[in-house]
C-alpha positions as CSV (number, residue, x, y, z in Angstrom):
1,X,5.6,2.6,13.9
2,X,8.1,1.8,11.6
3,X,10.6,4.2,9.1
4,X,11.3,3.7,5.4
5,X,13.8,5.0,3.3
6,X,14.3,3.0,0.4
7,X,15.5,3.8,-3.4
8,X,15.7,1.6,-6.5
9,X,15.2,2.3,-10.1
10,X,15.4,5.9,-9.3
11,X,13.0,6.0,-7.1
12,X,13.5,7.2,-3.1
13,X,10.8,6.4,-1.1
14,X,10.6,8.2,2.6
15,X,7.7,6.7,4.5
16,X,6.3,6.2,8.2
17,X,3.8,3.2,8.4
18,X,1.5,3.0,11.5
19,X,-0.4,0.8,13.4
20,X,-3.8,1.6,11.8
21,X,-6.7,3.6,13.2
22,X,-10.5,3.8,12.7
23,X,-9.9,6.2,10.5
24,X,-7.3,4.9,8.2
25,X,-9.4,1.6,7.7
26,X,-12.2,3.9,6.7
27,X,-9.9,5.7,4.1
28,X,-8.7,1.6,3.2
29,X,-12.6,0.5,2.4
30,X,-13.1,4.7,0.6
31,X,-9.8,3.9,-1.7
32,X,-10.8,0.4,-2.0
33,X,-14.1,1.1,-3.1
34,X,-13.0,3.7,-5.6
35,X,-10.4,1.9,-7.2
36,X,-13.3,-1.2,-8.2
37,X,-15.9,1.4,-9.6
38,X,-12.9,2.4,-12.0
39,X,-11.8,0.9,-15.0
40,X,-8.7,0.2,-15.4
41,X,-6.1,-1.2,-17.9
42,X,-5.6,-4.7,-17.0
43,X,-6.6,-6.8,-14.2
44,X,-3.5,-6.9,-12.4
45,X,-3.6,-2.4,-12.0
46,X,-7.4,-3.3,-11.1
47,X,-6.1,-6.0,-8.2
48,X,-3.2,-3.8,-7.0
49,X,-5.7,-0.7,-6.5
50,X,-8.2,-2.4,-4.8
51,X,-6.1,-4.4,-2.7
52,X,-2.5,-3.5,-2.1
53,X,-2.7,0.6,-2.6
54,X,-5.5,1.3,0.0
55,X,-3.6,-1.0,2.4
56,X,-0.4,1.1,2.1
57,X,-1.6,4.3,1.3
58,X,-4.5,4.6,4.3
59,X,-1.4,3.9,7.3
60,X,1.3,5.7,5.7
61,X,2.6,9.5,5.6
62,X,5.7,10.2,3.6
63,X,7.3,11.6,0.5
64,X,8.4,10.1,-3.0
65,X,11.1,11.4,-5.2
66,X,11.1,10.5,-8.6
67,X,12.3,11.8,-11.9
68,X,13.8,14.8,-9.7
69,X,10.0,15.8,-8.5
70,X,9.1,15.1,-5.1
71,X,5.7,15.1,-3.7
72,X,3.7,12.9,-0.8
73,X,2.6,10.0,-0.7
74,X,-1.0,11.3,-0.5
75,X,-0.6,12.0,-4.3
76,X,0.5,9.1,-5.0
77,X,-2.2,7.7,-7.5
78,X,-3.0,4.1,-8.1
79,X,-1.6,3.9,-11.5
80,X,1.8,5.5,-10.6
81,X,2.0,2.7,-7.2
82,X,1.2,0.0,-9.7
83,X,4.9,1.5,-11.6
84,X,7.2,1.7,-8.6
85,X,10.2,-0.5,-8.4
86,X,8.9,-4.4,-6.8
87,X,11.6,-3.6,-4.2
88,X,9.7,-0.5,-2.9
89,X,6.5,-2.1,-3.5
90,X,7.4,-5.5,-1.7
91,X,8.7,-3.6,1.3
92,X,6.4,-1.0,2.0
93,X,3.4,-3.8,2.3
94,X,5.3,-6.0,4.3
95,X,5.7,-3.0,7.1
96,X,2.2,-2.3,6.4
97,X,1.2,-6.6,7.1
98,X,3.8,-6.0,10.2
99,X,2.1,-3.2,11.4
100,X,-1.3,-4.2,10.8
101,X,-1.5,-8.1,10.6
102,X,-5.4,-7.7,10.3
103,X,-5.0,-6.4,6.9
104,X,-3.4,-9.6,5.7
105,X,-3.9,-10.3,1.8
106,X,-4.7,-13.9,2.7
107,X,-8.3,-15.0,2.6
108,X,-9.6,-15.1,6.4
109,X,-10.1,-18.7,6.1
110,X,-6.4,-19.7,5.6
111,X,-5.3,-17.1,8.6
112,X,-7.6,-19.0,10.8
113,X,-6.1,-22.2,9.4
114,X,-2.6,-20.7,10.2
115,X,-3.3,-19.8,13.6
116,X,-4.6,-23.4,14.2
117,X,-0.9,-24.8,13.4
């Protein structure tokens, strides 16, 4: 388990990242899913929904403060994840990838090719 507090831009991010369970990588594939049956403005927000948010949303619990409103990470829509600072962003998946190496953005074909080395 690993603890996040982080801030940039404005944005304080308080967040606990766990080693995933069966159930978080069911939420994963439920957000995954959901983000590709919805249209969104450009192919990068389409990417980051379908691949990045599920990843950190399904394993973590926390809070968000920005623009002096605080609410959890739970509400934390796709859209609004796609806006957060790149600092926040960057860190929060890597202690997701650290947590959960399985959920790795690489193709499975190159982590098999890594492992080889």
């Amino acid at each position: 388990m690993r603890k996040l507090e982080l801030t940039a831009e404005g944005v304080t991010v308080w967040l606990t990242i766990r080693h995933a369970t069966v159930s978080d990588a069911m939420r994963r594939g439920m957000l995954a899913a959901k983000a590709a049956e919805t249209n969104y403005l450009s192919d990068v927000e389409q990417v980051v929904a379908v691949m990045v948010y599920p990843r950190c949303i399904a394993c973590t619990q926390g809070e968000i403060e920005q623009n002096g409103e605080r609410k959890t990470i739970e509400e934390l829509t796709p859209l609004e994840f796609c806006a957060l600072p790149y600092e926040i962003g960057e860190a929060w998946l890597e202690a997701v990838l650290e947590e959960n190496p399985g959920w790795s953005l690489q193709p499975l074909e190159e982590q098999d090719s890594e492992k080889k080395d």
